[in-house]
C-alpha positions as CSV (number, residue, x, y, z in Angstrom):
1,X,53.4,47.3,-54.6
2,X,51.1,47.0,-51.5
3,X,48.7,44.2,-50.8
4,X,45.3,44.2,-49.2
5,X,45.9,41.1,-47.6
6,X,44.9,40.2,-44.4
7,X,47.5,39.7,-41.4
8,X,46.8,37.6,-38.3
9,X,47.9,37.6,-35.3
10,X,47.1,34.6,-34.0
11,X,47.9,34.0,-29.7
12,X,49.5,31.7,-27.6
13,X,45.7,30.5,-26.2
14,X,44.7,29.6,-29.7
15,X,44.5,26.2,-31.1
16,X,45.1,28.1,-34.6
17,X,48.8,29.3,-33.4
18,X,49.5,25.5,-32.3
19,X,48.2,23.7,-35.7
20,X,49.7,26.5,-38.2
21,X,53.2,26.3,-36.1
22,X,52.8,22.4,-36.7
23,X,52.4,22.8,-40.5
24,X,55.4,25.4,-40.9
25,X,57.4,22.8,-38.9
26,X,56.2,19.9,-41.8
27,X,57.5,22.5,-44.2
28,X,60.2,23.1,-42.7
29,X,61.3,19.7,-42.9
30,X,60.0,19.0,-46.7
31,X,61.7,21.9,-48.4
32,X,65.4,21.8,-47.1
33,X,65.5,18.1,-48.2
34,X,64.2,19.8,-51.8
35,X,66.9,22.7,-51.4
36,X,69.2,20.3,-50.5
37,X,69.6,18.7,-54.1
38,X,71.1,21.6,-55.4
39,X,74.6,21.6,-54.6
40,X,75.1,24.0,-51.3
41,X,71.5,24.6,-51.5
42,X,71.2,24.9,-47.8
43,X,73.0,27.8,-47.5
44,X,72.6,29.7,-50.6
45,X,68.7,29.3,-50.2
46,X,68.1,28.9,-46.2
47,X,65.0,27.4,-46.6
48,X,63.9,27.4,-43.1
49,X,64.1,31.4,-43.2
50,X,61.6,31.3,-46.1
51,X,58.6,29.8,-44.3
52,X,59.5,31.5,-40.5
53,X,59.1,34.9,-42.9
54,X,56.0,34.6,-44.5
55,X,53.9,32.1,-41.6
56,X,55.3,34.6,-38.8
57,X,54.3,37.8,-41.3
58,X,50.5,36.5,-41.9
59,X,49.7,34.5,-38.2
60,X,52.0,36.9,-36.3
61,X,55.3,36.9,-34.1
62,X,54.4,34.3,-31.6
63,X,53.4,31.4,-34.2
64,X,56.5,32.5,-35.7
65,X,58.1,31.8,-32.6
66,X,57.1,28.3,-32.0
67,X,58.0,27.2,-35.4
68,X,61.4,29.4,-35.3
69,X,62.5,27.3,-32.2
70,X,60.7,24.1,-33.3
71,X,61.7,23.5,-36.6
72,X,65.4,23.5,-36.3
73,X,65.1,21.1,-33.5
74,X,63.1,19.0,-34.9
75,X,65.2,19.0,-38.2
76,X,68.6,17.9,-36.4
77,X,66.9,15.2,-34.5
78,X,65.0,13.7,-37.7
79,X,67.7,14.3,-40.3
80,X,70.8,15.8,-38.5
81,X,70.8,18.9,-40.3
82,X,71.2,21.3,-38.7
83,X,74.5,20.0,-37.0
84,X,74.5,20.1,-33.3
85,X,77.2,23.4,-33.6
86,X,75.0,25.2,-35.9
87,X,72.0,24.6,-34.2
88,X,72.0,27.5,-31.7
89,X,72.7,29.9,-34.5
90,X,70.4,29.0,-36.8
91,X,68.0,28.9,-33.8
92,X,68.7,32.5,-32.9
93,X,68.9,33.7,-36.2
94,X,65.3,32.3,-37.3
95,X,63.7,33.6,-33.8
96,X,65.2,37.2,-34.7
97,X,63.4,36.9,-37.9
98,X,60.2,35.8,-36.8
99,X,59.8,38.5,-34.1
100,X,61.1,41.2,-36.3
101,X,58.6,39.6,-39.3
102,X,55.8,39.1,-36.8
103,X,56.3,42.3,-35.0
104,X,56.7,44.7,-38.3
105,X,53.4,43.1,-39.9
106,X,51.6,43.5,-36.4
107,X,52.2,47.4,-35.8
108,X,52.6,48.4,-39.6
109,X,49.5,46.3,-41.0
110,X,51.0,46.5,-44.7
111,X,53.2,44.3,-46.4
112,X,55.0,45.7,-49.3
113,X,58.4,44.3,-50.8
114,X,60.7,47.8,-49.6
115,X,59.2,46.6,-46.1
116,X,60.0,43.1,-46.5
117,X,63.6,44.0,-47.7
118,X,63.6,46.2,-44.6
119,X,62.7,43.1,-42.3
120,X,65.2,40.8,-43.7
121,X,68.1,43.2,-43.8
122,X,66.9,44.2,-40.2
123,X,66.9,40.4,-39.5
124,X,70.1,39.7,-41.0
125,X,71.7,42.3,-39.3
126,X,70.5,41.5,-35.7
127,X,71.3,37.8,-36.1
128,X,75.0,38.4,-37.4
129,X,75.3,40.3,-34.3
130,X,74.1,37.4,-32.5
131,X,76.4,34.5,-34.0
132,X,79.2,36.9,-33.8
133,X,78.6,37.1,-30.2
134,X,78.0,33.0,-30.1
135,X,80.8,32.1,-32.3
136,X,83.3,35.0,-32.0
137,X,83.7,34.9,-36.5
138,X,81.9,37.1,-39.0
139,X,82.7,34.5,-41.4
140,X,79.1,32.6,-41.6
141,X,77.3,35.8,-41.4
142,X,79.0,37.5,-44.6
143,X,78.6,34.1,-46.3
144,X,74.7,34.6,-45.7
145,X,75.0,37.5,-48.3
146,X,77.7,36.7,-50.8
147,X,76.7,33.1,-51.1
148,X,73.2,33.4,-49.6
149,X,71.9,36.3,-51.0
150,X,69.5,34.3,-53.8
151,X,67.9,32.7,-50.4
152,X,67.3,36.7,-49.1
153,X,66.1,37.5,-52.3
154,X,63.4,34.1,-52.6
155,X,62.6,35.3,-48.3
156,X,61.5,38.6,-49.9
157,X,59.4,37.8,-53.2
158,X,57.6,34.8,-51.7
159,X,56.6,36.0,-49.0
160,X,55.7,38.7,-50.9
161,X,53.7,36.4,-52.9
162,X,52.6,34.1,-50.5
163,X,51.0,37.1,-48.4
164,X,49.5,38.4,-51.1
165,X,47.9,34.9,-52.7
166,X,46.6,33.5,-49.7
167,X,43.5,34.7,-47.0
């Protein structure tokens, strides 16, 4: 299942990079509060990851990026969520994903659902590496696939469908 889609990759210089990282960040503060009514909705769905995959897949790692550091932030000092202790995780883990999204879309120019299982088990991987080293426990990162993996599978089909559906 391959798209012919097209996939940006939008700069640093570019107004475009600034605007789009602004609206992932408004999404990024919408759709947790949604995920949220679901009882541990948070975790099993990671929202966040969701729209860091697919915005840093079509515009490119570096938009990625901005919205990767920015929405978390910007989430704990609106709403508190992340927590402060969970903040630098979630930080890392979202940056891994959007520079292994951006970066896979930007050298492979496809996007097929094999390759997007391939960026967020690469992604997962990397980041559990990361909060092991920041928290010294596995626990949270095995949590993110026996309790998150419905928020792994919803990263990979719609981005898969977002990439595909949309210019």
């Amino acid at each position: 299942m391959e798209t012919n889609t097209r996939l940006y990759t939008l700069n640093f210089d570019e107004v475009k990079t600034y605007l789009w990282a602004t609206v992932f960040v408004v999404c990024n503060m919408v759709l947790p509060q949604v995920f949220h009514l679901i009882p541990q909705g948070g975790i099993m769905f990671a929202p966040l990851s969701l729209v860091i995959l697919a915005g840093a897949y079509k515009l490119g790692w570096k938009t990625g990026l901005l919205a990767a550091v920015a929405s978390p932030l910007v989430n704990n000092l609106v709403f508190g969520m992340p927590a402060w202790g969970v903040l630098q995780v979630m930080m890392l883990k979202l940056v891994v994903l959007a520079l292994v999204a951006g970066l896979t879309a930007q050298y492979l120019r496809s996007v097929t659902l094999p390759l997007l299982v391939g960026v967020v088990l690469a992604s997962e991987v990397i980041g559990g590496f990361g909060e092991l080293l920041l928290t010294g426990g596995i626990n949270a990162t095995i949590q993110d696939f026996t309790i998150g993996w419905p928020g792994l599978l919803l990263q990979v089909i719609g981005t898969y469908l977002i990439i595909k559906y949309t210019k």
